[in-house]
N, CA, C and O of each residue as an XYZ file, in Angstrom:
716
protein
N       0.840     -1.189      0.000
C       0.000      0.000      0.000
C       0.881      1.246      0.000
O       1.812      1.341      0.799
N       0.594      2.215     -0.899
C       1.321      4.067     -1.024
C       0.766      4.518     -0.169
O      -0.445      4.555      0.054
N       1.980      5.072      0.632
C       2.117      5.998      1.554
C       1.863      7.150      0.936
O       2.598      7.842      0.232
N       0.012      7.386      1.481
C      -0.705      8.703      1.219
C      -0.547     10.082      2.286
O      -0.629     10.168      3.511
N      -0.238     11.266      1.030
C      -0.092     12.249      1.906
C      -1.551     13.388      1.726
O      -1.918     13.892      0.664
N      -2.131     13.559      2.959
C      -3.199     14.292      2.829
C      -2.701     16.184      2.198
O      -1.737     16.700      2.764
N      -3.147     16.677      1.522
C      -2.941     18.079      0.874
C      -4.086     18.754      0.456
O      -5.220     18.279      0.398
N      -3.677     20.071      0.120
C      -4.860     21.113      0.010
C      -4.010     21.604     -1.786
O      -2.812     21.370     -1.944
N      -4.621     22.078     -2.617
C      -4.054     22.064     -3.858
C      -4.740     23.925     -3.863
O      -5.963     24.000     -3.744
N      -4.245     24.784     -3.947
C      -5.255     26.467     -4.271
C      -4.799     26.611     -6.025
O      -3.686     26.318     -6.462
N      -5.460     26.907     -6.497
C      -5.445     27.045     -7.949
C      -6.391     28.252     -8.301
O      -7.529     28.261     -7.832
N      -6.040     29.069     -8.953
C      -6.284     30.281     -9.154
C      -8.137     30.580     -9.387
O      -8.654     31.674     -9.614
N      -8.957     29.040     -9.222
C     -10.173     28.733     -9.117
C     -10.822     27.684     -8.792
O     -11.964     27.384     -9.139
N      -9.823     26.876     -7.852
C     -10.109     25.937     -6.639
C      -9.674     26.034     -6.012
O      -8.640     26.697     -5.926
N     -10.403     25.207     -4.898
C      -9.163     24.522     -3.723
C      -9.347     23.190     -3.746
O     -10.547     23.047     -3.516
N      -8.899     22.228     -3.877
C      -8.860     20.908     -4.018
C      -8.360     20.197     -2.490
O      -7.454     20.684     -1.815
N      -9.042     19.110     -2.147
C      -8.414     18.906     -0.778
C      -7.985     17.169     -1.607
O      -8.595     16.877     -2.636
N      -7.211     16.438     -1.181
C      -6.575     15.351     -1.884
C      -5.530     14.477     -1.458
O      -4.567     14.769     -0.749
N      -5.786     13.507     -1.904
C      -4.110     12.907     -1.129
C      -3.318     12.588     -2.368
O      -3.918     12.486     -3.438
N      -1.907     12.408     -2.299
C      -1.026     12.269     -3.259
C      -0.007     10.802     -2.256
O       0.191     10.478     -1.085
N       0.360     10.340     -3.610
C       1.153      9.169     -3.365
C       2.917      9.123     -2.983
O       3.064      8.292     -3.879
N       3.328      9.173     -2.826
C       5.201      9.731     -2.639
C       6.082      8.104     -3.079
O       7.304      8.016     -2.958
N       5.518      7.340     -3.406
C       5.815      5.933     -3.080
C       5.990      5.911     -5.015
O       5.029      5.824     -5.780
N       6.837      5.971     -5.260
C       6.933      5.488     -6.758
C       7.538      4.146     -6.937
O       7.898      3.876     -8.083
N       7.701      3.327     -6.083
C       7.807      1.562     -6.513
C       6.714      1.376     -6.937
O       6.749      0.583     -7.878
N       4.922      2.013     -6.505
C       3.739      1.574     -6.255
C       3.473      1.623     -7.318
O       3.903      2.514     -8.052
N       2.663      0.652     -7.727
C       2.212      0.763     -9.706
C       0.876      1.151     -9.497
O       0.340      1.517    -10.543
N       0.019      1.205     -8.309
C      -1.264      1.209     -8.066
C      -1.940      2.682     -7.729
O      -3.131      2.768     -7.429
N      -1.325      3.491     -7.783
C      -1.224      4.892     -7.417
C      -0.299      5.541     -7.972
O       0.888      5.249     -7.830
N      -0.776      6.628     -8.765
C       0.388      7.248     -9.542
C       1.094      8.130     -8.244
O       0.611      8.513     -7.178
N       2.405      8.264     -8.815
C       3.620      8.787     -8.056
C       3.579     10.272     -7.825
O       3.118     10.784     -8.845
N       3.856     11.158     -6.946
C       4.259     12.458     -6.897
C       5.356     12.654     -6.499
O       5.545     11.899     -5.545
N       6.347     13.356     -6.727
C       7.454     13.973     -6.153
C       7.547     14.640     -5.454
O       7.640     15.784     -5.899
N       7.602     14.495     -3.770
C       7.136     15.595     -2.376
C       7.827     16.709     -2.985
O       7.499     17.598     -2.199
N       8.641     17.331     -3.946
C       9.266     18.307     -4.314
C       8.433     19.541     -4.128
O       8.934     20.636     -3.871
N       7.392     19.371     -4.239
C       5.911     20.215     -4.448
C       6.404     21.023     -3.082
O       6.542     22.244     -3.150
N       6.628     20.416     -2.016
C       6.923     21.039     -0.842
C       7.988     21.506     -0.066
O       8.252     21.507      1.136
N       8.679     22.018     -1.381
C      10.270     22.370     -1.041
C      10.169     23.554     -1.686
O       9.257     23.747     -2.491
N      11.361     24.751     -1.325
C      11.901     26.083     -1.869
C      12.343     25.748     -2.797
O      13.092     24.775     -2.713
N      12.083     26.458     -4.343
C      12.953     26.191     -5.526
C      13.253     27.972     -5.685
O      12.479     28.928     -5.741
N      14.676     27.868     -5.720
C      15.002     28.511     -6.882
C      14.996     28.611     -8.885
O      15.143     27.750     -9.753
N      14.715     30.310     -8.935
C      14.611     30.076    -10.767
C      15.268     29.249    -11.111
O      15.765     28.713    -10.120
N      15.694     28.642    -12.318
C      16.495     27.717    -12.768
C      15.418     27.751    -14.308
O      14.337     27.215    -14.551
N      16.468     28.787    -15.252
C      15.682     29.283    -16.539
C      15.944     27.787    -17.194
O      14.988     27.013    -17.227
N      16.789     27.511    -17.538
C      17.075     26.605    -18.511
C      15.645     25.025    -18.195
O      15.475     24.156    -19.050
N      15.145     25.043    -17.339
C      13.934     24.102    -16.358
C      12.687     24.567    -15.868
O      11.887     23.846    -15.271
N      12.505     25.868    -16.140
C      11.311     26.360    -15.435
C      10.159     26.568    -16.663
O       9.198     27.329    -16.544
N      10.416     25.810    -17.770
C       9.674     25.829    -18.978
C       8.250     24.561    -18.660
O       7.027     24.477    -18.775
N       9.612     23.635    -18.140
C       8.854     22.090    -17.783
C       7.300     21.700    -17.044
O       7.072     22.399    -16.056
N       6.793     21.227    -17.206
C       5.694     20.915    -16.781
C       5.532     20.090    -15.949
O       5.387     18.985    -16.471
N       5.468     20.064    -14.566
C       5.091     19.133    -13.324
C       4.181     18.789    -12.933
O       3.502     19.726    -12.515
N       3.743     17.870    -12.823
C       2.263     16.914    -12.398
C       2.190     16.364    -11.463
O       3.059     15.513    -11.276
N       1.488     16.494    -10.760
C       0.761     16.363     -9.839
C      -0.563     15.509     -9.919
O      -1.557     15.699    -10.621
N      -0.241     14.316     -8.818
C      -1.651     13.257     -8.760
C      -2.184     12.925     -7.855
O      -1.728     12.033     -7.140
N      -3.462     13.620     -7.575
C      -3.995     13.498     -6.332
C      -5.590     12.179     -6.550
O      -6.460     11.892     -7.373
N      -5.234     11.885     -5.542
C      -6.375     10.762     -5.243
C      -7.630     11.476     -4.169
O      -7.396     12.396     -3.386
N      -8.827     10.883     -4.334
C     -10.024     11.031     -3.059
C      -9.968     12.720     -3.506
O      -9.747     13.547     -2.622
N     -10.131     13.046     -4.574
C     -10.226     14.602     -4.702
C     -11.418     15.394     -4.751
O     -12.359     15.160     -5.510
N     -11.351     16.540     -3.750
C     -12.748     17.404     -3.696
C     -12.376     18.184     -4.398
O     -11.181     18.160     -4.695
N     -13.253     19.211     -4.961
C     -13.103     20.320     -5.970
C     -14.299     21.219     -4.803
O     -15.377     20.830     -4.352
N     -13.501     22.618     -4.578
C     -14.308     23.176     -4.159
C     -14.185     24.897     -4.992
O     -13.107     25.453     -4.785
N     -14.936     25.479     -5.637
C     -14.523     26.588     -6.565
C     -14.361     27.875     -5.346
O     -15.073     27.971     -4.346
N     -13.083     28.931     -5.783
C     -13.073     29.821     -4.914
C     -13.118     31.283     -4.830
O     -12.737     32.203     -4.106
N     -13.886     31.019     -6.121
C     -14.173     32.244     -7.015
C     -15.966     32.381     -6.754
O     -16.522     32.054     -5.705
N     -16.592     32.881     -7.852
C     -17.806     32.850     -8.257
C     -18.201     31.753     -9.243
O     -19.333     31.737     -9.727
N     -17.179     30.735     -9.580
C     -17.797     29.912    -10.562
C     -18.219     28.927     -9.727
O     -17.661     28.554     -8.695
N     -19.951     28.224    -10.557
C     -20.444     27.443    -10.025
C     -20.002     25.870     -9.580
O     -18.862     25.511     -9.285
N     -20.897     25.255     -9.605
C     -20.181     23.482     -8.862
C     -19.295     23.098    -10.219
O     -19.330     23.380    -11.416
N     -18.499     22.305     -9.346
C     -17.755     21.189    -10.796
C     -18.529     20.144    -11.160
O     -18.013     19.241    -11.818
N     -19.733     20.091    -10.842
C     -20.066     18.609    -11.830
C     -19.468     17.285    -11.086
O     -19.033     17.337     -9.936
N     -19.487     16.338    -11.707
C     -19.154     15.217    -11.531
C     -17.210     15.261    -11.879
O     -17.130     14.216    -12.524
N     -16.308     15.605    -11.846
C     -15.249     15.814    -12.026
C     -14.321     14.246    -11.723
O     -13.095     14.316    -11.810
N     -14.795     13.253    -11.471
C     -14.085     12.365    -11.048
C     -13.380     12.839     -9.240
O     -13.660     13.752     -8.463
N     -12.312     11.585     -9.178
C     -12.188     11.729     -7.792
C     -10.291     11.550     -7.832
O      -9.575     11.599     -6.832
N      -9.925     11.388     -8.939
C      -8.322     11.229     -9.114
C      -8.179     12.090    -10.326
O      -8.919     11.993    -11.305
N      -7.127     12.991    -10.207
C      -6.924     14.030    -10.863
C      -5.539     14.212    -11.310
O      -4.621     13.651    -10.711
N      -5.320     15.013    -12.399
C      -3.992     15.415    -12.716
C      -4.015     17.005    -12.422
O      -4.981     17.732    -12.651
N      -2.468     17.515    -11.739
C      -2.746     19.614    -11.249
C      -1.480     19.375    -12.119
O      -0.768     18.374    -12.188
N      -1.383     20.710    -12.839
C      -0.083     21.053    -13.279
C       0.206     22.053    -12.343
O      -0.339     23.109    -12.021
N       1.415     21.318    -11.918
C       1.636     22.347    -10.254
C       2.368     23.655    -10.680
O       2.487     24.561     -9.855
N       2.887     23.786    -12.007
C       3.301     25.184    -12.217
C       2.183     26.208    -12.436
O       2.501     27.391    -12.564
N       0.800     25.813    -12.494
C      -0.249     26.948    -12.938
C      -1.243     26.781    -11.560
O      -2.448     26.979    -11.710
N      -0.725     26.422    -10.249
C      -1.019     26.332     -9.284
C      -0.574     27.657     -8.068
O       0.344     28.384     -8.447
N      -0.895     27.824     -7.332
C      -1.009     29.178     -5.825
C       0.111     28.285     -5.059
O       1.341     28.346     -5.075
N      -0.867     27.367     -4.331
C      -0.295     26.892     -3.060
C      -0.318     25.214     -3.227
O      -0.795     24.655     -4.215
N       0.133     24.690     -2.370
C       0.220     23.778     -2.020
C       0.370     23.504     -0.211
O       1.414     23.988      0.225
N      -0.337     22.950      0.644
C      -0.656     23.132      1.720
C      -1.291     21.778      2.583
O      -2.400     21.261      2.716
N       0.198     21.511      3.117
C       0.329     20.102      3.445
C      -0.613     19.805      4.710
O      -0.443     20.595      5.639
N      -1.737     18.639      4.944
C      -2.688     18.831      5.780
C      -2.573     17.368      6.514
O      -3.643     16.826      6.790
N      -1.253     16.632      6.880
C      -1.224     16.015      7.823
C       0.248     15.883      8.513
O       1.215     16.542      8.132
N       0.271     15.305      9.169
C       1.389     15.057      9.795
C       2.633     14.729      8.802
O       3.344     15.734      8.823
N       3.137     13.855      8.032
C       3.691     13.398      7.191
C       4.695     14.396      6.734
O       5.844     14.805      6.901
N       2.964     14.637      5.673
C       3.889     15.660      4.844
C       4.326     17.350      5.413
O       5.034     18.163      4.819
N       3.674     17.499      6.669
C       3.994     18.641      7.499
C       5.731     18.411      7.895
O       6.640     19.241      7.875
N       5.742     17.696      8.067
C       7.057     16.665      8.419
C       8.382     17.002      7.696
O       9.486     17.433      8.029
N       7.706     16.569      6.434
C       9.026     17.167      5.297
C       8.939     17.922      5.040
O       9.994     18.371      4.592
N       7.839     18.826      5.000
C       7.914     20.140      4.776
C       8.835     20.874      5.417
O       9.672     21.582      4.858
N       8.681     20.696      6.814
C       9.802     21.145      7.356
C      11.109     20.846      7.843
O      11.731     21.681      8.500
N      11.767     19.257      7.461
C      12.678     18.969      7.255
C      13.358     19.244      6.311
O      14.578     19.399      6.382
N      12.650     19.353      5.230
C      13.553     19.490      3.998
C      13.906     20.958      3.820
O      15.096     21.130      3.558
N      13.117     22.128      3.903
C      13.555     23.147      3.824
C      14.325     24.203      4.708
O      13.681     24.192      5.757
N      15.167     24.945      4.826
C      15.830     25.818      5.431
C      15.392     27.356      5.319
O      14.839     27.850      4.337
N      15.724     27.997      6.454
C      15.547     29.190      6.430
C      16.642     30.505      7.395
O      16.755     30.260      8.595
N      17.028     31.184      7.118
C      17.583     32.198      8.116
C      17.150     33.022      8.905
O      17.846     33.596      9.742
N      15.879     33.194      8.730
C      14.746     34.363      9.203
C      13.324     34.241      8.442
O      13.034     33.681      7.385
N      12.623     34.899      9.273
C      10.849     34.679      9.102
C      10.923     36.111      8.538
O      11.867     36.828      8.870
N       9.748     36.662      7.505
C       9.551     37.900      7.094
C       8.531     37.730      6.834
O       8.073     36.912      6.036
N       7.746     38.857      7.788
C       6.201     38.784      7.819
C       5.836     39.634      6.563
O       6.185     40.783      6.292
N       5.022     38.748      5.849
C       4.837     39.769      4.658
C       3.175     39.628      4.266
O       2.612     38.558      4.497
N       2.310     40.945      3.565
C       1.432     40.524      2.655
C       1.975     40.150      0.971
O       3.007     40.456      0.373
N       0.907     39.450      0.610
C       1.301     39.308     -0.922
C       0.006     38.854     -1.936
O      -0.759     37.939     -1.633
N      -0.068     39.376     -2.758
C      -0.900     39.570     -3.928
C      -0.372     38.085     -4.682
O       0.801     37.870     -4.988
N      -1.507     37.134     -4.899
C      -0.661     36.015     -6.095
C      -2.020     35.499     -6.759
O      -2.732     34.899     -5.954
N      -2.467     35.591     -7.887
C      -3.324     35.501     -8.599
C      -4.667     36.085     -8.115
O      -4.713     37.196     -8.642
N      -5.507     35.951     -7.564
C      -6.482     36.573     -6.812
C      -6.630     36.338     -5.349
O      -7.742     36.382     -4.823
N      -5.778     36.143     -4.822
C      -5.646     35.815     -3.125
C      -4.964     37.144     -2.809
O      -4.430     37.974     -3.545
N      -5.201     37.073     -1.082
C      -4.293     38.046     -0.777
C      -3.773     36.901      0.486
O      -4.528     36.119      1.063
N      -2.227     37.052      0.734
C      -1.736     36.248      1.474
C      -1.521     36.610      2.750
O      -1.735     37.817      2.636
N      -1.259     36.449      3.862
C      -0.503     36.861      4.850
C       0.278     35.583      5.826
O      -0.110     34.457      6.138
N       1.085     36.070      6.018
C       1.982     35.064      6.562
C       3.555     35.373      6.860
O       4.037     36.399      6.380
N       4.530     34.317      7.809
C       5.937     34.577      7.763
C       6.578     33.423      6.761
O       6.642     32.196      6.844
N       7.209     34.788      5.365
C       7.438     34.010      4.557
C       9.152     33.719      5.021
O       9.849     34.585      5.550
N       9.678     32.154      4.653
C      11.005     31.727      4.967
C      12.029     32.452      4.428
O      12.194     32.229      3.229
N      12.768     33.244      4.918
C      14.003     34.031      4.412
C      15.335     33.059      3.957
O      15.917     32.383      4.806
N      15.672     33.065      2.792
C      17.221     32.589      2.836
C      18.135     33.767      3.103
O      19.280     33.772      2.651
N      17.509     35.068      4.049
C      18.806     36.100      4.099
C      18.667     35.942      5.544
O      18.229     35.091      6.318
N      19.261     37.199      5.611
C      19.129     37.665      7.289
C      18.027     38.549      7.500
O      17.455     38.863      6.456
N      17.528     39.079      8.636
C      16.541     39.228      8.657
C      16.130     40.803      8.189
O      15.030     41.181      7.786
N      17.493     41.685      8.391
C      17.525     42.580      7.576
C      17.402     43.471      5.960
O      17.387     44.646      5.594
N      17.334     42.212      5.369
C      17.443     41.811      4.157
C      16.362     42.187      2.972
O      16.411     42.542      1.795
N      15.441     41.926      3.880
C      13.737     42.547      3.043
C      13.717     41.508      2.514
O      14.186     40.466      2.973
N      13.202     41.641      1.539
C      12.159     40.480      0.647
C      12.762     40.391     -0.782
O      12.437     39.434     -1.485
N      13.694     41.412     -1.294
C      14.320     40.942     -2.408
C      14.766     39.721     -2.984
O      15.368     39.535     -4.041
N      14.351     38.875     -2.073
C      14.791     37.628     -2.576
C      13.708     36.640     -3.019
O      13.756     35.493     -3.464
N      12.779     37.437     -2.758
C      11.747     36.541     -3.675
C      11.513     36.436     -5.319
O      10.843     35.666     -6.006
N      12.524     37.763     -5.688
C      12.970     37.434     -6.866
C      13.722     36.560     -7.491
O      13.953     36.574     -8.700
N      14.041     35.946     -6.875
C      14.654     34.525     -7.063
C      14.048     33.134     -6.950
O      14.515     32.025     -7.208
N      12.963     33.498     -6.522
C      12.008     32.391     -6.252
C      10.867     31.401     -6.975
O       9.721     31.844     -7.042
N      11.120     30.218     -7.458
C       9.995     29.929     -7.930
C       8.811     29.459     -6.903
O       7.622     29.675     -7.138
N       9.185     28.936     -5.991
C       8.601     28.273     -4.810
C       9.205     28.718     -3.718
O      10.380     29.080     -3.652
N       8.179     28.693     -2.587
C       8.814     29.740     -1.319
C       7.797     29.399     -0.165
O       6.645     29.775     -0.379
N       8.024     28.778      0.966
C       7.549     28.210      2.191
C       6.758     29.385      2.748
O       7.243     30.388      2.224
N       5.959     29.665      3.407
C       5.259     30.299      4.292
C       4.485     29.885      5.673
O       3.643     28.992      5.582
N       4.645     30.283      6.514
C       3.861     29.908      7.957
C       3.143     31.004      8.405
O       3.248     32.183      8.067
N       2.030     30.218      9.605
C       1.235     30.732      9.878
C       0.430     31.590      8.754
O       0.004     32.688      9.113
N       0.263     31.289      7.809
C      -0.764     31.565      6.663
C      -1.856     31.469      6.618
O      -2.415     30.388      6.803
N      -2.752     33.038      6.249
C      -3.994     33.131      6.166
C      -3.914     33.489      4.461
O      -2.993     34.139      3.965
N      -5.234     32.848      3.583
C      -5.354     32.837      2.592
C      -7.171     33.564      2.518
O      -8.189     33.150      3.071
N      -6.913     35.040      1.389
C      -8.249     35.430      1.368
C      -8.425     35.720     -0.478
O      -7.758     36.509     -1.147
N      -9.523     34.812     -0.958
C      -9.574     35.105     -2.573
C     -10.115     36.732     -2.548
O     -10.768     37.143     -1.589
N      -9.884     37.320     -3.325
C     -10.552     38.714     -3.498
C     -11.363     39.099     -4.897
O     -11.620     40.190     -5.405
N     -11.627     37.875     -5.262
C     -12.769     37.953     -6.640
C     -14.045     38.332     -5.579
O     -14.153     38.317     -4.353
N     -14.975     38.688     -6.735
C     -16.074     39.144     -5.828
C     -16.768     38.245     -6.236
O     -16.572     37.619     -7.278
N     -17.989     38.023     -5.168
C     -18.884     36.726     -5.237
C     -17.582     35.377     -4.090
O     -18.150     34.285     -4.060
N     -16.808     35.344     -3.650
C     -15.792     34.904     -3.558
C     -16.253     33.723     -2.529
O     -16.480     34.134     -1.391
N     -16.419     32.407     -2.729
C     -15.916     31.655     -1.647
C     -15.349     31.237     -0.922
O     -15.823     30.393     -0.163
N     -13.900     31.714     -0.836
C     -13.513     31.425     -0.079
C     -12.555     32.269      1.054
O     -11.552     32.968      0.909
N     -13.030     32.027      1.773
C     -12.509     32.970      3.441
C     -11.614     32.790      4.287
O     -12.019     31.880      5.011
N     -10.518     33.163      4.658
C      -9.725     32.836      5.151
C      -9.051     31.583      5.659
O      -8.946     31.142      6.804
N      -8.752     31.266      4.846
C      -8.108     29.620      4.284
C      -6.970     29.267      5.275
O      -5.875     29.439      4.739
N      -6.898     28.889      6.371
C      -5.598     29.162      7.321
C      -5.085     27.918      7.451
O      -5.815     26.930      7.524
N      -3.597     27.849      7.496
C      -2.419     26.708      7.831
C      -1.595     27.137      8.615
O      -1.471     28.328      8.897
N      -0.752     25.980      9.184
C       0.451     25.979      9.715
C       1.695     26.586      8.621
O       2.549     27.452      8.812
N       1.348     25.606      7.224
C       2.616     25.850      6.172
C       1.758     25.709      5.159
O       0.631     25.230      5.034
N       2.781     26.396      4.241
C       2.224     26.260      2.576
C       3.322     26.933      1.954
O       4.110     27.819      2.285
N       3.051     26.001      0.627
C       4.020     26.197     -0.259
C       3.451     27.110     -1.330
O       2.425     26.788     -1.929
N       4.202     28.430     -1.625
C       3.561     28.865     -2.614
C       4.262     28.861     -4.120
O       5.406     28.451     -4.315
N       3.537     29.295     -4.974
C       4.000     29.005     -6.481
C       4.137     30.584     -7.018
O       3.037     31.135     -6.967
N       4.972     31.268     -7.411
C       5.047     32.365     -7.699
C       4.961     32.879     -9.012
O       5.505     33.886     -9.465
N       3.869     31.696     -9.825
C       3.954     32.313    -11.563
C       2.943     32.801    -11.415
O       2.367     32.227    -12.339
N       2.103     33.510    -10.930
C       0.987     34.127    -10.501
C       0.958     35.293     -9.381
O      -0.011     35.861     -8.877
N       2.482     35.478     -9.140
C       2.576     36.641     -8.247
C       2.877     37.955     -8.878
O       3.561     38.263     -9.854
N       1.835     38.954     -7.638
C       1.419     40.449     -8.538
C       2.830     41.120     -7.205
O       3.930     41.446     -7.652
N       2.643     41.186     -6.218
C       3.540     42.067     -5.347
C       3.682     41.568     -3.874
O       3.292     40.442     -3.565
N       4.211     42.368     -3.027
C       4.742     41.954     -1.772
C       5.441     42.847     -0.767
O       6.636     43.100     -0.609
N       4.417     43.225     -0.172
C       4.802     43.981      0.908
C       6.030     43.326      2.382
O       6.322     42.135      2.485
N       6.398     44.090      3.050
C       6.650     43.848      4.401
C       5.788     44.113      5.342
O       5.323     45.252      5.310
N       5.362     43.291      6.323
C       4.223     44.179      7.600
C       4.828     44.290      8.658
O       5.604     43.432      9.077
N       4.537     45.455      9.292
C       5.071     46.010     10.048
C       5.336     45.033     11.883
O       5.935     45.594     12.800
């Protein structure tokens, strides 16, 4: 049996709640690469590529104004590059989330990324003096204590809160510091 990891998927007009498989011996469950939940740096010559994502037991919940999904099935393919967040919802993968990644300092920031507004302490690779310039370097970038608010109007969804989440930055508008 694949060692299932429970997750939250935000997509610029869902939220998907889901489990994903990490176990690629398993022929019975397609494979994911926990990578989803790590800091990437740009890397031009690779950031063209297309990453997939396979979630099992999948809800579709819309977080916009668009209506139900229908019958959508219950195992899905996300292309995690046209994805928000990723937002690990058990123990496990909370686990590696924070094993695997490093940080030097917390920087409390807001941030604009497709129609959300974020708040949270995003993981610094500087010092803490440093500001946020370094999210220009970022394709993927850890955040804690995260509150998530869509700002389409008609909007379902309301303050979306975690411990951690991974965000995806091909959909980011700006980024404050808070005070």
């Amino acid at each position: 049996m694949a060692d299932l990891w429970t997750i939250q998927v935000l997509t610029p007009d869902f939220l998907l709640d889901g489990k994903i498989s990490t176990d690629m011996m398993n022929s019975a469950v397609p494979w994911t690469d926990p990578y989803i939940l790590k800091t990437y740096a740009h890397n031009y010559i690779s950031d063209d590529i297309v990453d997939l994502v396979y979630l099992t037991e999948t809800q579709f919940q819309p977080t916009g104004s668009l209506g139900t999904t229908g019958d959508l099935g219950t195992d899905c393919v996300i292309n995690a590059n046209n994805s928000i967040a990723f937002i690990p919802r058990d123990e496990a993968s909370t686990a590696y989330l924070v094993k695997q990644n490093k940080y030097k300092s917390l920087v409390s920031a807001d941030m604009v990324i497709g129609p959300y507004l974020v708040h949270g302490k995003v993981w610094s690779p500087d010092k803490p003096d440093s500001g946020i310039k370094f999210l220009t370097k970022l394709l993927r970038l850890v955040i804690q204590d995260v509150t998530i608010d869509c700002q389409l109007p008609g909007t379902k969804l309301h303050r979306l809160e975690a411990p951690y989440a991974v965000l995806y930055t091909c959909f980011f508008k700006c980024a404050t510091i808070r005070a």
